[in-house]
C-alpha atoms as an extended CHARMM CRD file, in Angstrom:
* protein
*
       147  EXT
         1         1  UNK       CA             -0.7110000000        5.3380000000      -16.3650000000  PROA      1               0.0000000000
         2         2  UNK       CA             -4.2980000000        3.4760000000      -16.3300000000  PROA      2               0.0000000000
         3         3  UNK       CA             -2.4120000000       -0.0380000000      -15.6310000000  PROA      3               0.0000000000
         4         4  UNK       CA             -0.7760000000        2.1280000000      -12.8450000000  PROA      4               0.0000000000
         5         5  UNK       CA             -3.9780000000        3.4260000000      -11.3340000000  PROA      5               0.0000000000
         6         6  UNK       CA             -5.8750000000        0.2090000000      -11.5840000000  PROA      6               0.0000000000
         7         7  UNK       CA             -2.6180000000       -1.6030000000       -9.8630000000  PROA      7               0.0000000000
         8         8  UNK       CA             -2.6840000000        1.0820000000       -7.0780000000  PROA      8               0.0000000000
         9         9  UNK       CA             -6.5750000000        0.5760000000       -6.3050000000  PROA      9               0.0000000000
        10        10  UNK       CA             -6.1270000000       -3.3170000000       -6.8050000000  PROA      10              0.0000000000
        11        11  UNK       CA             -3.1890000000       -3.4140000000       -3.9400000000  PROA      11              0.0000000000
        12        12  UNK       CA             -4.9190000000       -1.3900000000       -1.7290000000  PROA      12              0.0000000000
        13        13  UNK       CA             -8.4580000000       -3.2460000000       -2.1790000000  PROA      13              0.0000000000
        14        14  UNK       CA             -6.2220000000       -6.4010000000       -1.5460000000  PROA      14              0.0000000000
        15        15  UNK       CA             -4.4160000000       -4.7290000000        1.4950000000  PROA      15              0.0000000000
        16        16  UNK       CA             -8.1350000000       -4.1750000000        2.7950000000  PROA      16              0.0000000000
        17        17  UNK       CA             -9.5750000000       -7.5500000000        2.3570000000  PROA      17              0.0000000000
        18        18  UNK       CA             -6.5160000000       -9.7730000000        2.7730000000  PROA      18              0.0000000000
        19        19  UNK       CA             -7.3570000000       -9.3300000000        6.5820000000  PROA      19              0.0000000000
        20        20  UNK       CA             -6.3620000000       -5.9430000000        6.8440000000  PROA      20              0.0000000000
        21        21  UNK       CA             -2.7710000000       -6.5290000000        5.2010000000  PROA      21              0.0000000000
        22        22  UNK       CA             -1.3680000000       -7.7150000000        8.4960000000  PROA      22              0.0000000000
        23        23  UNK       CA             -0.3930000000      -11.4280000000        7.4530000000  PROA      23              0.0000000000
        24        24  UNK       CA              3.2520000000      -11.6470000000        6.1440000000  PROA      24              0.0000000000
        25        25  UNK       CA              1.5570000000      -13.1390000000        3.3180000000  PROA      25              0.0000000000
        26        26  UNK       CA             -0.4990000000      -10.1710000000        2.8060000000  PROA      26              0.0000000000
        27        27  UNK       CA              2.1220000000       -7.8750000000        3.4400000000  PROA      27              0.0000000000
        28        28  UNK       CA              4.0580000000       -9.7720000000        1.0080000000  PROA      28              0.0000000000
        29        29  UNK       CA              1.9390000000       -9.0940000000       -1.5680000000  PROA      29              0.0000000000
        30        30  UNK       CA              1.3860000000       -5.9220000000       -0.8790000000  PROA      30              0.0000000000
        31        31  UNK       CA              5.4090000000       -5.1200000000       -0.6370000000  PROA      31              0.0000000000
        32        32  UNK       CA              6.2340000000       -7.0930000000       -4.1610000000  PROA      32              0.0000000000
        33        33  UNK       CA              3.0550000000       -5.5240000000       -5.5530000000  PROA      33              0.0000000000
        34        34  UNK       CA              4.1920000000       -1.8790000000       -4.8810000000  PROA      34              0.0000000000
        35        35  UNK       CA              7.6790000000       -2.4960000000       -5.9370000000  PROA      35              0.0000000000
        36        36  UNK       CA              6.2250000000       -4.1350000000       -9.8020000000  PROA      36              0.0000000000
        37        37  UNK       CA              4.0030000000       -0.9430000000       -9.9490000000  PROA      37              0.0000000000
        38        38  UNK       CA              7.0880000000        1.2650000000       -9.2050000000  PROA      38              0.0000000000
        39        39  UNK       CA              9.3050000000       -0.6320000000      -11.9810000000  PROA      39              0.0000000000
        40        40  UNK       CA              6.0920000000       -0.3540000000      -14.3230000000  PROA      40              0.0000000000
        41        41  UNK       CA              6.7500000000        3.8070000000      -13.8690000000  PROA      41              0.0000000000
        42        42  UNK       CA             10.0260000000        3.5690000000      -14.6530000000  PROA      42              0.0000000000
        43        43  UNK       CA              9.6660000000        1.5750000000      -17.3770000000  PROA      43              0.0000000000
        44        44  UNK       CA              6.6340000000        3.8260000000      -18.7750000000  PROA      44              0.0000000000
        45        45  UNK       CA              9.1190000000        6.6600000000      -17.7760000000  PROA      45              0.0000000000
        46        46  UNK       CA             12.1980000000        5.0900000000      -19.8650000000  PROA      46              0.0000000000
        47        47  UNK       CA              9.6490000000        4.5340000000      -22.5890000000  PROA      47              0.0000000000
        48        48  UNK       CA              8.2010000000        8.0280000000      -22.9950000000  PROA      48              0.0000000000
        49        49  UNK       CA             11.7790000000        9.1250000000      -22.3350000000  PROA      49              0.0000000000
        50        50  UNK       CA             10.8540000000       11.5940000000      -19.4240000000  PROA      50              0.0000000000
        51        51  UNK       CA             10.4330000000       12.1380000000      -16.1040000000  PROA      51              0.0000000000
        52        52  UNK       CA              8.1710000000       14.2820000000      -14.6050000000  PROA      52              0.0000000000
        53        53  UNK       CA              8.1940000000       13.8880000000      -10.8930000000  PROA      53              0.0000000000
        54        54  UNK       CA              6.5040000000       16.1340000000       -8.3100000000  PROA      54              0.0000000000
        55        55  UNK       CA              7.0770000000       16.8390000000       -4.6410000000  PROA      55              0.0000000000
        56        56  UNK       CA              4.7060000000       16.3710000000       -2.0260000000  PROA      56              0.0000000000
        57        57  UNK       CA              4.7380000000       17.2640000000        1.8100000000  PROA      57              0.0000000000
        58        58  UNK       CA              3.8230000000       13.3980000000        2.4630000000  PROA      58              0.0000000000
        59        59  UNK       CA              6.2170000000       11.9650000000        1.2120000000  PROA      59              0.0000000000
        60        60  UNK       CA              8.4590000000       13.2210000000        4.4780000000  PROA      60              0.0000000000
        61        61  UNK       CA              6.9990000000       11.4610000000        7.0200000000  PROA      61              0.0000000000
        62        62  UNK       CA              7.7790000000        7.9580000000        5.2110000000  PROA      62              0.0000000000
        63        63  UNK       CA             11.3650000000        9.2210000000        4.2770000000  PROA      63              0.0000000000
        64        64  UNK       CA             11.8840000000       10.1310000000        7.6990000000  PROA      64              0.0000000000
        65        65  UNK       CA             11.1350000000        6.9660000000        8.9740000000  PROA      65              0.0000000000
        66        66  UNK       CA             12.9880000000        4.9340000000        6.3770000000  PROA      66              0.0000000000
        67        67  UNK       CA             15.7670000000        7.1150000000        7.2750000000  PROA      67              0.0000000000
        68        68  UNK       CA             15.3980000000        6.0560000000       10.7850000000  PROA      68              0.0000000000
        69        69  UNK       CA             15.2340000000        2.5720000000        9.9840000000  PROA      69              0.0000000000
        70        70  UNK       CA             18.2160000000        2.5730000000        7.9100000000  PROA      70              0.0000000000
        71        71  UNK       CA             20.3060000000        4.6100000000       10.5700000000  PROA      71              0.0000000000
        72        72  UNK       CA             19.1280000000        1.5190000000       13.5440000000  PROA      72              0.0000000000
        73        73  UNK       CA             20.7180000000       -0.9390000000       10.4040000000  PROA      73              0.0000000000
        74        74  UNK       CA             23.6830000000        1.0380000000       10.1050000000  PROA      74              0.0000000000
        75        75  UNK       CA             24.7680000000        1.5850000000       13.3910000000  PROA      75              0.0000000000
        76        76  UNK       CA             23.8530000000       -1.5340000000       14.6290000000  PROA      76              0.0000000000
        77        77  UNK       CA             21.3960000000       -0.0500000000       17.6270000000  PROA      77              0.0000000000
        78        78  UNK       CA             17.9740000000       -2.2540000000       17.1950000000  PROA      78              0.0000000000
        79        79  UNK       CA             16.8420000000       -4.3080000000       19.9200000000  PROA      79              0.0000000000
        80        80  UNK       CA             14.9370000000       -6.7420000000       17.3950000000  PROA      80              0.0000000000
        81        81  UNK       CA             17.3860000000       -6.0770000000       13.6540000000  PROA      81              0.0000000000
        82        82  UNK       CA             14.2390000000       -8.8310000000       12.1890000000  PROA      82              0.0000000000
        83        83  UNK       CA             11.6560000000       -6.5760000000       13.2430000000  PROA      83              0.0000000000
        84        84  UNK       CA             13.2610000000       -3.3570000000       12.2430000000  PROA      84              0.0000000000
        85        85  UNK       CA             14.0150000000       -4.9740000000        8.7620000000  PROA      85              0.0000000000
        86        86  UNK       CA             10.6350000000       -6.0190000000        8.0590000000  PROA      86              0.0000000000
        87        87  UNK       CA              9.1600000000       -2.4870000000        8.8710000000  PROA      87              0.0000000000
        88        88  UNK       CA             11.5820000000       -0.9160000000        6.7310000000  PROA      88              0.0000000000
        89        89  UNK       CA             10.5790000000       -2.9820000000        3.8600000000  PROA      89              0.0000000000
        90        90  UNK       CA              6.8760000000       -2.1720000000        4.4640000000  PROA      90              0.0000000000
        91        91  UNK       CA              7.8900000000        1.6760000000        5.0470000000  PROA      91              0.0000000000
        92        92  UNK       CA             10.0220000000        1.4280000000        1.5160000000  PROA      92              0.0000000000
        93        93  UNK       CA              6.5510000000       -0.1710000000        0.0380000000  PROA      93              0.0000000000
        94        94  UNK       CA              4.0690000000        2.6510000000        1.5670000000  PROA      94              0.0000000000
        95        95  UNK       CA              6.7410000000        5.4330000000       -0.0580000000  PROA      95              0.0000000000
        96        96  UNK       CA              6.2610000000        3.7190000000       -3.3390000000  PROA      96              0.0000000000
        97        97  UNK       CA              2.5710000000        3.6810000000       -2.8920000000  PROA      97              0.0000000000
        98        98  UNK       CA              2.6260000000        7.0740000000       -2.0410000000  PROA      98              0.0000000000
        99        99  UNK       CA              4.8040000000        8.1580000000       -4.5940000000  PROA      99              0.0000000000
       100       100  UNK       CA              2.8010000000        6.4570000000       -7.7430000000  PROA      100             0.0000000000
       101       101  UNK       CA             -0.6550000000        8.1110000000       -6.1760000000  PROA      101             0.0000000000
       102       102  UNK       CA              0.9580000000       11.3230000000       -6.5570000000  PROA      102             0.0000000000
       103       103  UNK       CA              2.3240000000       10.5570000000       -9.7290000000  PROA      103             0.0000000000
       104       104  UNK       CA             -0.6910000000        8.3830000000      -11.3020000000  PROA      104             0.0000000000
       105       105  UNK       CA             -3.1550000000       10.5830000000       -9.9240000000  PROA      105             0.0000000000
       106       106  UNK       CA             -2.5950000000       14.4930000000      -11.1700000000  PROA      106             0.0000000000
       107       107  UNK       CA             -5.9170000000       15.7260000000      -12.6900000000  PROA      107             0.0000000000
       108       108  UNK       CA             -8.9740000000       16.5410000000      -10.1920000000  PROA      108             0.0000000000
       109       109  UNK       CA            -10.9600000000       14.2550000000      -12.3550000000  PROA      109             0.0000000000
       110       110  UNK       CA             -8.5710000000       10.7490000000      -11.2590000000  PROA      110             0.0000000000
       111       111  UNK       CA             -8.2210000000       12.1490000000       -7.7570000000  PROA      111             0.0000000000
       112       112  UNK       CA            -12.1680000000       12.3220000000       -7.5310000000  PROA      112             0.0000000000
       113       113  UNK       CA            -12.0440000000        8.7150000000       -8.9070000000  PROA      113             0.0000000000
       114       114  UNK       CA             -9.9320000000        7.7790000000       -6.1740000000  PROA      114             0.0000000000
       115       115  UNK       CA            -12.0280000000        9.3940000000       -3.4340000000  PROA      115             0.0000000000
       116       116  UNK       CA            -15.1930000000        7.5650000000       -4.8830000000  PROA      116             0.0000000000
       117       117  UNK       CA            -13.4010000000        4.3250000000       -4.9330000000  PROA      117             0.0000000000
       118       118  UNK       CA            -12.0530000000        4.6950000000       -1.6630000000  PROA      118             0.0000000000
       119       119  UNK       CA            -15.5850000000        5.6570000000       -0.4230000000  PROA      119             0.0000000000
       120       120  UNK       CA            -16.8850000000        2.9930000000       -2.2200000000  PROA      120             0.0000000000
       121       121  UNK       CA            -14.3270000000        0.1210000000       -0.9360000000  PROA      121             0.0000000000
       122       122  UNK       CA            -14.7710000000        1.7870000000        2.7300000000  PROA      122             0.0000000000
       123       123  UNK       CA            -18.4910000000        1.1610000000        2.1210000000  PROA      123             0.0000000000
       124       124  UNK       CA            -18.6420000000       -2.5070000000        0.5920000000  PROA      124             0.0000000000
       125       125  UNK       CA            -16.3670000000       -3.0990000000        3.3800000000  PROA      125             0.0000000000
       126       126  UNK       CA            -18.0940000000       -1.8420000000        6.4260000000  PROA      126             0.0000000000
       127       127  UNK       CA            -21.4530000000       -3.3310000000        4.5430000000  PROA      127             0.0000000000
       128       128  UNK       CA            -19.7310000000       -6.6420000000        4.7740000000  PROA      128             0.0000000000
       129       129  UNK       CA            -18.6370000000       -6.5260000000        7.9860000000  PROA      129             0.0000000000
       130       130  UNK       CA            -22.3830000000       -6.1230000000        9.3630000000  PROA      130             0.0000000000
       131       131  UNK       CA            -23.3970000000       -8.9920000000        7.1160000000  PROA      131             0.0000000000
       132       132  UNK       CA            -20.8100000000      -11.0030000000        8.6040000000  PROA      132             0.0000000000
       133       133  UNK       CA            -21.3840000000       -9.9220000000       12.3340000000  PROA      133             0.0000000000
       134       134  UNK       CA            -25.4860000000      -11.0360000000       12.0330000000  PROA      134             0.0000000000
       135       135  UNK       CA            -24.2120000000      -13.9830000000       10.2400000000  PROA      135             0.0000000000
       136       136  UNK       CA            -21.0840000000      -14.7590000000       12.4680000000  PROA      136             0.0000000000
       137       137  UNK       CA            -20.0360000000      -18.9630000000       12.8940000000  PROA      137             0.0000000000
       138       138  UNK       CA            -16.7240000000      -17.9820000000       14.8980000000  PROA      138             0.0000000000
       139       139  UNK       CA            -14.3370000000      -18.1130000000       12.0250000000  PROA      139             0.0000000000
       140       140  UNK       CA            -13.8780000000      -14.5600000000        9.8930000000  PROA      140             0.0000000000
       141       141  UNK       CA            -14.7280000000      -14.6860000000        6.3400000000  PROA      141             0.0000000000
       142       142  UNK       CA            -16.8660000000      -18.0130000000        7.4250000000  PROA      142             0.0000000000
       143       143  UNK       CA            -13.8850000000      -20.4920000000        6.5750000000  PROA      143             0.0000000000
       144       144  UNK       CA            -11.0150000000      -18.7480000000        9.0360000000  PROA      144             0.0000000000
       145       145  UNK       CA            -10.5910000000      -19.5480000000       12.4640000000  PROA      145             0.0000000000
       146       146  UNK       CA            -10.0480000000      -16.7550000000       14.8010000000  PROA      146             0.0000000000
       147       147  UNK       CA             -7.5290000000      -17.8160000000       17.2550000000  PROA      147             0.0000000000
């Protein structure tokens, strides 16, 4: 469950920094990252030859909308079926997020190391962001243009 952890903080470190996971190639990432963490349960599931799986209240929002998305599919009522695709696939990706935290994250002791590395990451990040606005040349990150 460590590799699982570590993945989890990795992909959402990357989500933060990869220009706020808005790119499709950040998104990308972050959808085909999710789903390899979620086959890397299974797998450590299959392995250990169990599955111990708890419910939690968050997970409904996500499955409602997935739901949603999958019921515009289905009965053919989207006004843009591209657009409605690619937001399911990113709403399949934050239920697998959401799912592993609950699952990689059960003692009060790796939850607390979550909150510290969020904290942390929300820092760094918010640190860098002044550095970069005193130190601004028009492009973000100094090397992309803005359009």
């Amino acid at each position: 469950m460590n590799a699982i952890r570590i993945g989890i903080c990795a992909l959402l470190a990357f989500a933060v920094l990869a220009l706020g996971g808005v790119q499709p190639w950040g998104i990308t990432i972050l959808e085909i990252g999710a789903a390899g963490l979620f086959l890397l349960w299974g797998a450590v599931g299959f392995r250990r030859r169990e599955a111990n799986i708890r419910w939690n209240w968050i997970y409904l929002p996500a499955i409602g909308l997935i739901a949603l998305g999958f019921a515009q599919k289905f009965f053919g009522v989207s006004l843009y079926p591209y657009a409605s695709q690619v937001e399911l696939l990113k709403w399949i990706a934050y239920l697998e997020l959401s799912f592993l935290a609950v699952e990689a994250f059960r003692s009060t002791a790796q939850l607390r190391g979550l909150a510290w590395f969020l904290a942390s990451l929300g820092f760094l990040v918010a640190l860098f962001a002044i550095v970069q606005h005193y130190t601004f040349n028009g492009k973000l990150y100094w090397f992309i243009p803005l359009p």
